[in-house]
N, C-alpha and C positions, 0 to 999 in steps of 0.2 A: 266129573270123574267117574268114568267105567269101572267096577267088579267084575269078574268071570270064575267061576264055577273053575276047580279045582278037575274037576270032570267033566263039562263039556266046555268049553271056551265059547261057544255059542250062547249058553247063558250068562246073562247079563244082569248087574241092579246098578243103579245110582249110588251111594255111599250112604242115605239115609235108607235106600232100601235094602241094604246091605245088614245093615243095624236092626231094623226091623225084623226081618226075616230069618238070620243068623246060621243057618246052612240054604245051601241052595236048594233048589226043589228037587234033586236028583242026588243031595244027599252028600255031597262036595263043601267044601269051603270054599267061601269067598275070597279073592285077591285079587287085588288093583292089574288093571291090564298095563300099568305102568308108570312107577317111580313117583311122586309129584317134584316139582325142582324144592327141594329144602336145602338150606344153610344148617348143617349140623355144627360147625366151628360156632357159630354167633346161638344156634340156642344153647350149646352148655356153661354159656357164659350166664343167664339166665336163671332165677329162682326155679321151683318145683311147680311154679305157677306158671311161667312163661313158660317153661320148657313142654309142660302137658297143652297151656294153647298151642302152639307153633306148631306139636306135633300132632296133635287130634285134628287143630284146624287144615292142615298140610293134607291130611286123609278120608278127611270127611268134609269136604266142604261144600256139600249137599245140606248139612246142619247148621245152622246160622248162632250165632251170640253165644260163640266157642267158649272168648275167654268170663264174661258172666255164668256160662254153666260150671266150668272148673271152679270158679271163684264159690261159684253157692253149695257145688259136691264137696269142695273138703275142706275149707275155711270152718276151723274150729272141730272138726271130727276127729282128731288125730293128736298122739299126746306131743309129740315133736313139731318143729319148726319147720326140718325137712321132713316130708312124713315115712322116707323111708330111707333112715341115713345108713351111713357105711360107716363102723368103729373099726377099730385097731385091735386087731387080736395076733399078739405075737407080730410075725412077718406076713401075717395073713389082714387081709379087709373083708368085714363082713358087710354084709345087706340084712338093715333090721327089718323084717315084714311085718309086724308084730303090733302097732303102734296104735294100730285102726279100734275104733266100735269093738270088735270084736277079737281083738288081739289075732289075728288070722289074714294071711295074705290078700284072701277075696277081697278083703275091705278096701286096697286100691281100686278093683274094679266096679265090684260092687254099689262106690259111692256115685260114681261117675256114670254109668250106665243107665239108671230110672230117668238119666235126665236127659239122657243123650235119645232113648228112647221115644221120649214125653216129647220132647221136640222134632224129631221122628216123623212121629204122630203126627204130630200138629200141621208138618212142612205135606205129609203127604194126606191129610183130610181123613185121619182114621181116628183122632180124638175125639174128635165132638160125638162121631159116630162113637164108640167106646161110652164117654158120657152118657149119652141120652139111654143106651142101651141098659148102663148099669142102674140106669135112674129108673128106669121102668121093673127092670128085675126085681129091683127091692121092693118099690111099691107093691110090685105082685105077691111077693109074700109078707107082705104088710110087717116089714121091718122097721125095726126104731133104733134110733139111736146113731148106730155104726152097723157096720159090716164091711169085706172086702169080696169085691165079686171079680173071679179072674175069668180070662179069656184067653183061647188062641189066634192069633192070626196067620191061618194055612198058606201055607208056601204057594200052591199050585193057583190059587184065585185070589190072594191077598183077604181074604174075606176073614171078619170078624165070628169068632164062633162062641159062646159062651159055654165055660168051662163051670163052674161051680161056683155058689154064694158060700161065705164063711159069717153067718150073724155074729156071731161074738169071737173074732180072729185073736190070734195070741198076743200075750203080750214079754215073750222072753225077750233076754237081749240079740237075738238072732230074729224074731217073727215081721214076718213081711209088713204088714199093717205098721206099726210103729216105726219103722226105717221107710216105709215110705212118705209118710207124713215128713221126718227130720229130714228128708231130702228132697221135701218143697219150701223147708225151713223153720217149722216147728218142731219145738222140742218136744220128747216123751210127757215131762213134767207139763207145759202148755198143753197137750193132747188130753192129757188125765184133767186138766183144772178146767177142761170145753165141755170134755163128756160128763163130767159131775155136773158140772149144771146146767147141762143140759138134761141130766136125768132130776136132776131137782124142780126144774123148769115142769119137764114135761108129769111129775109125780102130783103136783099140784091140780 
């Protein structure tokens, strides 16, 4: 499935590179050159889990092992069942966004996107590349422990460019470093009980 640039129709990405990139190279949004065939009747019949596969998988099906990513991004993040239900107010139906990590609407995208990306990666050979790079960077400045080293990937060459190291990344309930770890599937608490001893390990 085709993307095309919001400004030129001549450019073009697959749907993972669509994900990756996230405006086109001339500064445009991405949008499907066209519909995919979905059944919207049968997916509202559907939990909050079929309905997020059917529909991510429907638009991205450049990214493989749909419904295991949705299942690992929000299984358990979220204080509700539905993660984003509709109450009764008055004659009015509301939409609660609120529910997530972080009591804040981001958190449906949010959760679902490190992974959509991660796999991304992986489908188009920019992971490992990513990996090795970060593995070397840290060595370079004879890091220990943890750090999170970010990068960009430039729209115009797809190329990896390294953006800056964080040795000691935060740890609020909003900081990148700790939500990206609980969104490969470890918990905050599990993250603190590695790096403790791993600093008692290495204190020795």
């Amino acid at each position: 499935m085709l993307y095309h640039s919001t400004r030129n129709r001549s450019l073009t990405a697959n749907s993972a590179e669509a994900v990756l990139e996230g405006l086109a190279p001339d500064g445009g949004l991405y949008m499907p050159q066209a519909l995919p065939a979905f059944d919207a009747k049968a997916c509202l019949e559907g939990d909050f889990y079929a309905m997020a596969t059917a529909l991510l998988g429907a638009f991205l099906p450049d990214i493989p092992h749909m419904e295991d990513l949705v299942r690992k991004a929000y299984t358990g993040k979220f204080e509700t069942e539905d993660l984003t239900p509709t109450v009764a107010v008055g004659d009015l139906h509301v939409l609660e966004l609120f529910h997530g990590p972080t009591a804040a609407f981001k958190d449906v995208a949010l959760s679902i996107l490190p992974r959509l990306m991660s796999c991304a990666m992986e489908k188009e050979g920019k992971e490992e590349e990513i990996r090795a790079a970060a593995t070397k960077i840290f060595k370079a400045v004879d890091g220990q422990g943890l750090s999170r080293v970010d990068f960009f990937l430039e729209h115009e060459t797809n190329r990896v460019v390294f953006n800056e190291i964080n040795t000691l990344p935060g740890f609020t309930s909003i900081s990148m470093y700790p939500k990206m770890w609980n969104n490969m599937g470890k918990s905050t608490t599990e993250l603190l009980d590695d790096l403790i001893a791993f600093a008692e390990t290495a204190g020795k």
